[in-house]
N, C-alpha and C positions, 0 to 999 in steps of 0.2 A: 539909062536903063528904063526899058519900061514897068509900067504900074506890076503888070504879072508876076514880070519877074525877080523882082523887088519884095514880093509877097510871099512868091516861092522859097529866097533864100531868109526870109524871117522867119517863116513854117519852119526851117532845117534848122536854122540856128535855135528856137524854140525847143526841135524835139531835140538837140543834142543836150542842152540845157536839162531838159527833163529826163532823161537818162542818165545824164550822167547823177542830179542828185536822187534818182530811185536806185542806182547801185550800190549792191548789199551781198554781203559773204556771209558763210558761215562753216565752222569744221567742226563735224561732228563725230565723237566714238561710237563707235558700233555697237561693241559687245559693253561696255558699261551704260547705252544708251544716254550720253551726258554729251552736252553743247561746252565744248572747250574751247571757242571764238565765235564769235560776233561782232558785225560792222555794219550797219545801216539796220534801217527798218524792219520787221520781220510781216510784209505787208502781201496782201492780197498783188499778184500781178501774171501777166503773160508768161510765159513759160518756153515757148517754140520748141524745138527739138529735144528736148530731153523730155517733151511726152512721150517719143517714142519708146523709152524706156518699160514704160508701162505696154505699150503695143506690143512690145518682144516677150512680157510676160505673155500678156492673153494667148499669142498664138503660140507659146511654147505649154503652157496649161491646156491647152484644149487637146493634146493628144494627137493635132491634127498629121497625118506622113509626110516629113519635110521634104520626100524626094517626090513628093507630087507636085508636076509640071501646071505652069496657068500663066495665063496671057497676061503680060504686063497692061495695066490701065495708064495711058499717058494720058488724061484729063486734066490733072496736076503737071509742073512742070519737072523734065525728068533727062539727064547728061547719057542715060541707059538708052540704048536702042530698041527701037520696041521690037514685040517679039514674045518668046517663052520661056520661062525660067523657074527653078524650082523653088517652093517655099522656103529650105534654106539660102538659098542664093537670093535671095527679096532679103531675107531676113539679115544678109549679112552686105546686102548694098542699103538696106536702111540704117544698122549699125555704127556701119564702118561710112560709110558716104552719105549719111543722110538720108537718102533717096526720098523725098516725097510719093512720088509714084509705088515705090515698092510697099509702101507704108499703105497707101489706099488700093493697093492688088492682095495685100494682105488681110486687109482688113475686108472686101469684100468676097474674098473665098472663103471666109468662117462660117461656120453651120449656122445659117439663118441671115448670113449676111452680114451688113455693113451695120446697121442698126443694131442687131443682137450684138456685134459687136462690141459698138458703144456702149452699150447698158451693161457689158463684164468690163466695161475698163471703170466706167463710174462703181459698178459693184465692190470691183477689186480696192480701190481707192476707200469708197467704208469699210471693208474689211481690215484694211489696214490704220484705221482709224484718219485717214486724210481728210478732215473735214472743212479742210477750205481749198481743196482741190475738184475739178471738173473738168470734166476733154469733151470737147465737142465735135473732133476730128483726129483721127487716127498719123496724122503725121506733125501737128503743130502750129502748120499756117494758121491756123484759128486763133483770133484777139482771145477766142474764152474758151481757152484750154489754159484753164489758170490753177494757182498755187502758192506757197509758198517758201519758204527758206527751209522751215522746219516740217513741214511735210517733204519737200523734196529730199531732204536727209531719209527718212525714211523712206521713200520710193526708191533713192538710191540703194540703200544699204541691203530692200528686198531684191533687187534685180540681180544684188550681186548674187546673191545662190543660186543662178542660173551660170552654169559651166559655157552655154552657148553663147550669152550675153557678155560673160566675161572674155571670152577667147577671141570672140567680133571686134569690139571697142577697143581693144589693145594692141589688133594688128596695124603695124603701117600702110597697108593697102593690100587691097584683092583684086584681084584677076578672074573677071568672069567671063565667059567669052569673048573671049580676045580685048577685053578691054582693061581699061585699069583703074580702078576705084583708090585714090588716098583719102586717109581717114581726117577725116576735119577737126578732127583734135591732135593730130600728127606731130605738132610743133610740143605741145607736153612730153610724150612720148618719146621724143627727140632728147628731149632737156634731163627728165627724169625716168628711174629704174623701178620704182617698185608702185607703179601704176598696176592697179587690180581691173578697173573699171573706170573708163573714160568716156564721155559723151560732151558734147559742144551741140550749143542750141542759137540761132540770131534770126531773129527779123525784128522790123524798125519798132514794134510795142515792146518788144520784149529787150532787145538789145541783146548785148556778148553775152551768153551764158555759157556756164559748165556745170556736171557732176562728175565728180569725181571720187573712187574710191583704191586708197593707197593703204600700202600696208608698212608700219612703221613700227621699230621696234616689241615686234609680235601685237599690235595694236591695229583694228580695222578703221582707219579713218576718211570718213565722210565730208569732201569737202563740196559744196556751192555757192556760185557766184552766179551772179544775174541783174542784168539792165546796166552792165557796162558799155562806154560809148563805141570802144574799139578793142580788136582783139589784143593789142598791148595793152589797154589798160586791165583788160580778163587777166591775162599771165603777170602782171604785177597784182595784181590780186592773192591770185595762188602763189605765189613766191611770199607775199605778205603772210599766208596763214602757212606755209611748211615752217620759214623761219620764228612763228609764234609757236610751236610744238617745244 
């Protein structure tokens, strides 16, 4: 082997190693606001795709008319065909499929743009008192769109009073112009029934994540997982904290 690639597979074995011990859960209740599990650190880290959750808040807060049409930005990388699509239909290929793309065509059709944008996601995030939270970009890719376990409990449990948000993340897939979106938390969904609000987040800082919000014996429960090495090890995760309930 040479020298390169020798160094390349020490880099990977490194970052599995460091993921796997940064991964940490946590389930939280809703309406009594109380932590009723915990498992790893409740540490500053990346976040990936469950930023978006906040993103669906801002353009759902803004008022803005979901049936207005805008040209998809494929700068970021994107499975959608480029082309035009309505604010709802971004908002439920970000939801449901992640979309990157949708998430920054969203983000710069907001009144003022992509920046104003930014500064209601960071606003929203003090308001909700998240104060070890930051977005730096509208869909996740960004190492500092960060957070934590116990902020993420709370960004979750606010998203959930979004009827839109809730109804996206819980579909198995959409169909939007002829194409077919499955939702990247699918396999949950699959398993279990009284899923409220589901999201799945991964890239290599952040690792497997999820939010999740389930509804359990008339109870809103709040689970997150995050900087898991694999998505088996995410789903033995949440199988860990349903059977801790």
């Amino acid at each position: 082997w040479s020298k390169s690639l020798l160094m390349k597979r020490l880099i990977l074995i490194l970052a599995l190693v460091c993921c796997t011990s940064w991964s940490a859960s946590l389930l939280y209740d809703k309406n009594q606001q109380q932590i009723l599990f915990q498992q790893g650190i409740d540490e500053v880290r990346s976040i990936a795709s469950l930023t978006k959750l906040m993103t669906a808040m801002i353009v759902l807060d803004s008022g803005q008319n979901l049936w207005q049409v805008m040209q998809l930005d494929t700068k970021v990388g994107t499975y959608m065909p480029g082309g035009s699509y309505t604010r709802l239909e971004l908002l439920y290929a970000m939801l449901i499929f992640s979309d990157n793309a949708a998430a920054e065509t969203l983000a710069q059709n907001h009144p003022g743009g992509r920046f104003q944008f930014l500064q209601e996601m960071n606003q929203r995030a003090l308001k909700l008192s998240l104060t070890d939270t930051k977005f730096a970009d509208p869909s996740g890719l960004s190492v500092f769109n960060v957070s934590t376990m116990k902020n993420l409990a709370i960004m979750v449990a606010a998203s959930g009073d979004y009827e839109i948000i809730r109804t996206a993340t819980t579909l198995k897939e959409v169909h939007l112009q002829r194409i077919r979106l499955a939702n990247t938390g699918g396999a949950f969904l699959h398993q279990f029934n009284n899923i409220v609000l589901n999201k799945t987040g991964f890239t290599r800082h952040a690792g497997f994540c999820v939010g999740m919000l389930v509804s359990y014996q008339g109870k809103d429960l709040v689970m997150i997982v995050l900087g898991e090495p694999t998505k088996q090890h995410r789903t033995i995760a949440v199988n860990k904290m349903i059977k801790s309930i």
